[in-house]
N, CA, C and O atoms as a GROMACS GRO file, in nm:
protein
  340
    1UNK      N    1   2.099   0.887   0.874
    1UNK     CA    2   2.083   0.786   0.771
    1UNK      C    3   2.060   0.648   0.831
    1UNK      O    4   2.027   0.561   0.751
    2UNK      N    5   2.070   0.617   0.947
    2UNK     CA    6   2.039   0.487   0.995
    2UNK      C    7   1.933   0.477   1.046
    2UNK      O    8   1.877   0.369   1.030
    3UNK      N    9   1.881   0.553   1.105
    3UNK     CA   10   1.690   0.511   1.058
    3UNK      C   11   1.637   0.532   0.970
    3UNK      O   12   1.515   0.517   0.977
    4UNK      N   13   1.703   0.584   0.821
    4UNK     CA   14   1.616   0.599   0.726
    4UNK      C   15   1.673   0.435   0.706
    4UNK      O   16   1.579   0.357   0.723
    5UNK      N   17   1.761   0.388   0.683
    5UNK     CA   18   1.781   0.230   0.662
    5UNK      C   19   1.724   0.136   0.734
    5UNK      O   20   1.690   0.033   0.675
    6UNK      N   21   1.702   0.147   0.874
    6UNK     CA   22   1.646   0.089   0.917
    6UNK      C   23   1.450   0.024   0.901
    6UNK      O   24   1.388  -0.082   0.899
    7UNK      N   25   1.422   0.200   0.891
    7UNK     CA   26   1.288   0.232   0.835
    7UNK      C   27   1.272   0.136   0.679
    7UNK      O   28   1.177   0.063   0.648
    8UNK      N   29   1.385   0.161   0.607
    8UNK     CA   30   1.383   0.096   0.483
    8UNK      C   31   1.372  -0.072   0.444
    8UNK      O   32   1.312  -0.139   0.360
    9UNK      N   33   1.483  -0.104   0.574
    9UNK     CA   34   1.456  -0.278   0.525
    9UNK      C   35   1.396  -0.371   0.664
    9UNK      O   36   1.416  -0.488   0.696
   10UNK      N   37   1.326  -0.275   0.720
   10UNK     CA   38   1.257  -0.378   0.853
   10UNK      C   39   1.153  -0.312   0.843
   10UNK      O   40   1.059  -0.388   0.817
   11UNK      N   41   1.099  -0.132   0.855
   11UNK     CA   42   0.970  -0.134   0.901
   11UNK      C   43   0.901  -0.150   0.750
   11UNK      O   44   0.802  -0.222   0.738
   12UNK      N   45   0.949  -0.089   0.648
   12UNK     CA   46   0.859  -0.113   0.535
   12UNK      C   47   0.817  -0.236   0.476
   12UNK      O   48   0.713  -0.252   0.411
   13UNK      N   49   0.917  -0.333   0.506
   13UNK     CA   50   0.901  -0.470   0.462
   13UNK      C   51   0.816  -0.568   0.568
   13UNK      O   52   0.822  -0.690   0.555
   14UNK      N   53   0.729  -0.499   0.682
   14UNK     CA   54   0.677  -0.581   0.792
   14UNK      C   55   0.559  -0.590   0.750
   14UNK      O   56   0.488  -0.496   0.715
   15UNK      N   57   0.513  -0.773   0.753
   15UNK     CA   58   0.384  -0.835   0.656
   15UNK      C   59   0.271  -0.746   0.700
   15UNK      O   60   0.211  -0.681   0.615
   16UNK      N   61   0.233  -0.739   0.841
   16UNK     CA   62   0.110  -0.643   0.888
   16UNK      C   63   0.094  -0.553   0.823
   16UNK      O   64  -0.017  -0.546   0.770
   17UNK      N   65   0.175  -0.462   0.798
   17UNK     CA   66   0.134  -0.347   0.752
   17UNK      C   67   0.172  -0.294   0.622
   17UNK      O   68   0.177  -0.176   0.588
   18UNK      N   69   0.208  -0.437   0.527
   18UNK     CA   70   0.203  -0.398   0.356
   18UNK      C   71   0.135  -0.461   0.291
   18UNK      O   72   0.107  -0.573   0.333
   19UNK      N   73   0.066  -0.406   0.134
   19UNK     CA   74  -0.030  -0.482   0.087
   19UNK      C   75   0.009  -0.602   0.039
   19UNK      O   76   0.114  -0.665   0.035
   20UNK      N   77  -0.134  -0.619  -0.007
   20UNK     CA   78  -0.118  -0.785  -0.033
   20UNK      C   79  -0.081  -0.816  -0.155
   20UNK      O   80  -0.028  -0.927  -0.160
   21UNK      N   81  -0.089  -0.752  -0.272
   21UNK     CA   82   0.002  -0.806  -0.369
   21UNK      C   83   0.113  -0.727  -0.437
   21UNK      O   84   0.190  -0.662  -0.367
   22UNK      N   85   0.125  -0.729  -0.559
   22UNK     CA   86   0.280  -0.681  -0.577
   22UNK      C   87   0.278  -0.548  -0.609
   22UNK      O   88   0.360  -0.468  -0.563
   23UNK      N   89   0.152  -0.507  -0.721
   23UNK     CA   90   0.116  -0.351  -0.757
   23UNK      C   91   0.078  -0.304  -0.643
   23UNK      O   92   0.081  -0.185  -0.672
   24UNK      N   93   0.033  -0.308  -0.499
   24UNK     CA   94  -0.007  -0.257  -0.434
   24UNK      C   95   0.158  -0.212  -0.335
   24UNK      O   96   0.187  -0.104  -0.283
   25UNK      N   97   0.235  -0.336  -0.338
   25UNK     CA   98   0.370  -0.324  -0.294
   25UNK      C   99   0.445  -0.200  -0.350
   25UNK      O  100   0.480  -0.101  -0.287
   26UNK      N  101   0.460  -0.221  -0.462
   26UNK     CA  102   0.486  -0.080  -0.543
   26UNK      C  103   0.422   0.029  -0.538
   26UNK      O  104   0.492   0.130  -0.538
   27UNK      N  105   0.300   0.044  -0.533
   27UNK     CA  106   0.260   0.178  -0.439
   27UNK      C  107   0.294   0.198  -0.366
   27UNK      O  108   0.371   0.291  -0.388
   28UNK      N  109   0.296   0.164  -0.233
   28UNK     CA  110   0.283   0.133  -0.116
   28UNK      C  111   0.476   0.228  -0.104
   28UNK      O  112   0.504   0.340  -0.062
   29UNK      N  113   0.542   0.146  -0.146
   29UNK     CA  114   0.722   0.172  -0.129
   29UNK      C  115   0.672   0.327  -0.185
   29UNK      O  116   0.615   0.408  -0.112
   30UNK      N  117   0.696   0.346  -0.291
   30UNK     CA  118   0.649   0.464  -0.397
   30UNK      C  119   0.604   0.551  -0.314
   30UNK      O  120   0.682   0.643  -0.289
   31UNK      N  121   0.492   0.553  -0.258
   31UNK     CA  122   0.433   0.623  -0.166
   31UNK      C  123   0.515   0.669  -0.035
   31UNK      O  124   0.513   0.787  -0.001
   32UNK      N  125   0.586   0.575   0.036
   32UNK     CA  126   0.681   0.605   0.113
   32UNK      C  127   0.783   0.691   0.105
   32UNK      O  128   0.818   0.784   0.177
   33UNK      N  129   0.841   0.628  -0.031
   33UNK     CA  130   0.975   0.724  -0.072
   33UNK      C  131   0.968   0.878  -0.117
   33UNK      O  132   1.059   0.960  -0.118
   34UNK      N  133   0.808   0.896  -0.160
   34UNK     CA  134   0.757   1.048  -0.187
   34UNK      C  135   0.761   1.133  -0.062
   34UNK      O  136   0.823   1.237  -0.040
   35UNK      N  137   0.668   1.055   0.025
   35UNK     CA  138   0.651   1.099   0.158
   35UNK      C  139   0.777   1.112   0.246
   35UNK      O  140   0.768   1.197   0.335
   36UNK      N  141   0.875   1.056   0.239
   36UNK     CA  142   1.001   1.044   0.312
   36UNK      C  143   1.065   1.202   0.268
   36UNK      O  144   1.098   1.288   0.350
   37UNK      N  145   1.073   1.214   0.099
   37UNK     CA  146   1.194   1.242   0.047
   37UNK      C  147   1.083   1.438   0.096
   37UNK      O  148   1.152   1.534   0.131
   38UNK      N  149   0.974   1.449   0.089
   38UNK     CA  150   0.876   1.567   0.094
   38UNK      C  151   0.866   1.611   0.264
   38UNK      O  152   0.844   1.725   0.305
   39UNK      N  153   0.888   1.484   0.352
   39UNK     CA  154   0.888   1.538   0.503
   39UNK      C  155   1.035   1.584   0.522
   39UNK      O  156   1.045   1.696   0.573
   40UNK      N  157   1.115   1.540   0.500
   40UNK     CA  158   1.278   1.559   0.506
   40UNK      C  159   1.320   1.702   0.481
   40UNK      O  160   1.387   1.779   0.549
   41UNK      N  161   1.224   1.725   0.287
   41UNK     CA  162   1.244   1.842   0.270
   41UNK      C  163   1.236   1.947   0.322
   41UNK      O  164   1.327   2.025   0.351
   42UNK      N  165   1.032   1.963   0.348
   42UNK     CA  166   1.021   2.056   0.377
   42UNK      C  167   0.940   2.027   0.550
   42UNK      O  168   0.914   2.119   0.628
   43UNK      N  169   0.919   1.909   0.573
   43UNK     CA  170   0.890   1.930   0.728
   43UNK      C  171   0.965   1.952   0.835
   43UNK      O  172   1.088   1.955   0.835
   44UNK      N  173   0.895   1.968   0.928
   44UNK     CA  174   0.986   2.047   1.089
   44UNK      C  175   1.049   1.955   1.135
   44UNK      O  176   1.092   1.973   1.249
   45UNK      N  177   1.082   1.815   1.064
   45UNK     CA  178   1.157   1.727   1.161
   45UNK      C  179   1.267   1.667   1.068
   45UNK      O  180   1.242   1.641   0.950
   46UNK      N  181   1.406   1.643   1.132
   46UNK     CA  182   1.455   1.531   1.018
   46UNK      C  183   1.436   1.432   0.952
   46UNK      O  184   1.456   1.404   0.834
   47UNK      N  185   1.390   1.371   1.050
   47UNK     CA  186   1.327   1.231   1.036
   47UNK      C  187   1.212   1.185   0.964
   47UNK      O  188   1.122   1.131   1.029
   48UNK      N  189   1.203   1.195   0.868
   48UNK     CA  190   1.049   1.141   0.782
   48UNK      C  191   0.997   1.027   0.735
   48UNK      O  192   0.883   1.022   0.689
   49UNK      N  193   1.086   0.911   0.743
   49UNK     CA  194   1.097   0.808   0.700
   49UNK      C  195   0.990   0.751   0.839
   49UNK      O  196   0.909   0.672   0.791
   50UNK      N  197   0.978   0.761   0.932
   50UNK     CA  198   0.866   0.677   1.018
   50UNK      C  199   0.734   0.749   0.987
   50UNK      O  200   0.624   0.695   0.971
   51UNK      N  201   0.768   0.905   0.981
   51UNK     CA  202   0.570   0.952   0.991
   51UNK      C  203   0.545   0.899   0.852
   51UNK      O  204   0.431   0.852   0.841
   52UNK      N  205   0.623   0.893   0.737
   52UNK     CA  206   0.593   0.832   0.582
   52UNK      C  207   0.542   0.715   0.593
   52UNK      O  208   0.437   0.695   0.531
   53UNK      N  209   0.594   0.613   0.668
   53UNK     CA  210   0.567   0.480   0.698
   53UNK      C  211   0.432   0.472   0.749
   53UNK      O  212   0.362   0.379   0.710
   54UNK      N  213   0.370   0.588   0.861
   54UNK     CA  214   0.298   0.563   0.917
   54UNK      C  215   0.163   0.613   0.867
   54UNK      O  216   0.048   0.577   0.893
   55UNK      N  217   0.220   0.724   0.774
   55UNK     CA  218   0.131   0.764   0.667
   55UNK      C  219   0.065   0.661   0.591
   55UNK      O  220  -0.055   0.632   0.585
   56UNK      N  221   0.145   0.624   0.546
   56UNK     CA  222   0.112   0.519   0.417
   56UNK      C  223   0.050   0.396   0.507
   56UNK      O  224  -0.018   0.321   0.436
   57UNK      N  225   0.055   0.360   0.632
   57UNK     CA  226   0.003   0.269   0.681
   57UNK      C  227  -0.138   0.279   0.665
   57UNK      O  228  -0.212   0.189   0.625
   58UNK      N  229  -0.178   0.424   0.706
   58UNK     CA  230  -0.341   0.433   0.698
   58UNK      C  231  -0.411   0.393   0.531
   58UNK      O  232  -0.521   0.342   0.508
   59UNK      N  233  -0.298   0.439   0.422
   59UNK     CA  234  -0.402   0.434   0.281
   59UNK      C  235  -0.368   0.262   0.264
   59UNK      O  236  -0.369   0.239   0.143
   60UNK      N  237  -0.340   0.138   0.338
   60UNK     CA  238  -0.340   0.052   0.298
   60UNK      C  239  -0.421  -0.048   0.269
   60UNK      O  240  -0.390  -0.140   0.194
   61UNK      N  241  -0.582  -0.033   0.353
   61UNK     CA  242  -0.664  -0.116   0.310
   61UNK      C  243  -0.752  -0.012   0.162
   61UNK      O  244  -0.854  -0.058   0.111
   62UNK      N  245  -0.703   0.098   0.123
   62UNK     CA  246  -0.720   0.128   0.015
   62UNK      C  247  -0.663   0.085  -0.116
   62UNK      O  248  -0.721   0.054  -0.220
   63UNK      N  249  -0.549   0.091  -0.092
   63UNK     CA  250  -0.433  -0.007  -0.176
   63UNK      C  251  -0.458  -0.119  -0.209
   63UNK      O  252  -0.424  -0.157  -0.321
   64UNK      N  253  -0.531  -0.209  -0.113
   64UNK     CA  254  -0.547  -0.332  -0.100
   64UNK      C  255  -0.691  -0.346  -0.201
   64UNK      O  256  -0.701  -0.421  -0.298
   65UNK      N  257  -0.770  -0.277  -0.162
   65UNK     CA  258  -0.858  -0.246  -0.233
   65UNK      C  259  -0.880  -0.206  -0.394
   65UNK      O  260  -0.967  -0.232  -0.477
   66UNK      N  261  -0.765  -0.134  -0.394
   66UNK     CA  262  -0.748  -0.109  -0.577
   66UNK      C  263  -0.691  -0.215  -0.643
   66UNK      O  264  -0.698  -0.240  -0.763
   67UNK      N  265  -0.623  -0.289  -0.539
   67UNK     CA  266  -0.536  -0.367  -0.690
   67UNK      C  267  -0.530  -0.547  -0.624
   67UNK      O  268  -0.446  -0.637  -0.628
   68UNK      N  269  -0.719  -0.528  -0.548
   68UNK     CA  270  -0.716  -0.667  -0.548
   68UNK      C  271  -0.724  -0.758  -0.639
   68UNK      O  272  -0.765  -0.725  -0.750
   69UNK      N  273  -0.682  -0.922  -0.608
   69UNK     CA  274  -0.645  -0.995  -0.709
   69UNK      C  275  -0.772  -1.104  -0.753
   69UNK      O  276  -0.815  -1.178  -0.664
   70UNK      N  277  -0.825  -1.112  -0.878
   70UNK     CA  278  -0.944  -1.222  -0.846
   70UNK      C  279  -0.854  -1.379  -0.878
   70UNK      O  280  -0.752  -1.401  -0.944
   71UNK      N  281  -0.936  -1.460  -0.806
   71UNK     CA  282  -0.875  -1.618  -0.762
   71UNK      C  283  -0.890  -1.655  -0.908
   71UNK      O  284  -0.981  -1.634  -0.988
   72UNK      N  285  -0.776  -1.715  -0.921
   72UNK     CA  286  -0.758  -1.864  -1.057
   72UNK      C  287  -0.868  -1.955  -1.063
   72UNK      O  288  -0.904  -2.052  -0.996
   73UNK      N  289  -0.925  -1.878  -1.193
   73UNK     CA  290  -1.085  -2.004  -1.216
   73UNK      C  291  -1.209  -1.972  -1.138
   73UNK      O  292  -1.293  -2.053  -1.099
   74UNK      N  293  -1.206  -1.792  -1.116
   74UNK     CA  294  -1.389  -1.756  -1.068
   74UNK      C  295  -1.383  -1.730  -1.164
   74UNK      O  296  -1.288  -1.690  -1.231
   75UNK      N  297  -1.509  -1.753  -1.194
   75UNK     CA  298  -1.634  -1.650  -1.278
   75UNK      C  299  -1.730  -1.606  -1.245
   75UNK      O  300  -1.789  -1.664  -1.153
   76UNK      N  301  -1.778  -1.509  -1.292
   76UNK     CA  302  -1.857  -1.430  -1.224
   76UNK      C  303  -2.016  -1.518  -1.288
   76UNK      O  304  -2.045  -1.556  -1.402
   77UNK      N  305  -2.095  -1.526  -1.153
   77UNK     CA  306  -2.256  -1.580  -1.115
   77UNK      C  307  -2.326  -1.536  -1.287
   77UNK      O  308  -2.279  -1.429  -1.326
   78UNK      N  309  -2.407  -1.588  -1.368
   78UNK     CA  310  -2.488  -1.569  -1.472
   78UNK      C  311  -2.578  -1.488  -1.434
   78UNK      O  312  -2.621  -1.528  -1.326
   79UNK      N  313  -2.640  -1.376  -1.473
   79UNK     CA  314  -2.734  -1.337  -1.420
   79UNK      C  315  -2.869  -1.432  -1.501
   79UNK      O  316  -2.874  -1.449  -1.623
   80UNK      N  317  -2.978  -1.489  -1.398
   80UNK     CA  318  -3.092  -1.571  -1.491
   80UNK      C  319  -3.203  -1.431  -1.593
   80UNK      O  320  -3.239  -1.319  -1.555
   81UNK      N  321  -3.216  -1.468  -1.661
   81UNK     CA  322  -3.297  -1.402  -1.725
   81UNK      C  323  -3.486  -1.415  -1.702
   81UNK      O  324  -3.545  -1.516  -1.740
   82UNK      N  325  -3.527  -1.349  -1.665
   82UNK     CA  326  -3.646  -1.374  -1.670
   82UNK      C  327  -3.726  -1.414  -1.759
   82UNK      O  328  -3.698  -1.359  -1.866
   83UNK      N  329  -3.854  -1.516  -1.774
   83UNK     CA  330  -3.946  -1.590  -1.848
   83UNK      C  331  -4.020  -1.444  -1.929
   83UNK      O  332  -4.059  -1.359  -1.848
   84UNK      N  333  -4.038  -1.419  -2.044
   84UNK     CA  334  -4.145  -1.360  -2.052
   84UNK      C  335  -4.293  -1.384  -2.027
   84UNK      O  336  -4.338  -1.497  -2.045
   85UNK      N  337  -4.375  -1.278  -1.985
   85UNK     CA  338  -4.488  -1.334  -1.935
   85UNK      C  339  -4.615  -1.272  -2.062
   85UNK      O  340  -4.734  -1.302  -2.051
   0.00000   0.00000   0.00000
């Protein structure tokens, strides 16, 4: 239980390797704690809480990707309409 704690409030919480906003944060944990609680179960090692971590490290510029945030005050370019000819 002390590297799953450890794993819990130092490696999961390290800026490099969690997304960038808060729904992606919540995946991201979510994802961990599936993966933790599923390697523990049924994988060949006790320890699941780092390969989970390291799992979830790879889907993070996906994460990042689903639940990016658009900036305060874009709008999106007009498209011009063409002249009829």
């Amino acid at each position: 239980s002390g590297g799953l704690m450890l794993g819990a409030f130092y490696m999961v919480t390290d800026f490099t390797g969690k997304p960038t906003t808060f729904a992606g944060e919540l995946i991201f944990a979510g994802g961990v704690g599936a993966l933790t609680a599923v390697l523990r179960l049924w994988g060949p090692y006790p320890e699941g809480g780092c390969f989970a971590i390291l799992l979830m490290n790879l889907w993070v510029p996906y994460i990042n990707d689903l639940t990016h945030q658009v900036p305060l005050g874009y709008k999106k370019p007009e498209k011009k309409k063409e002249a009829a000819k």
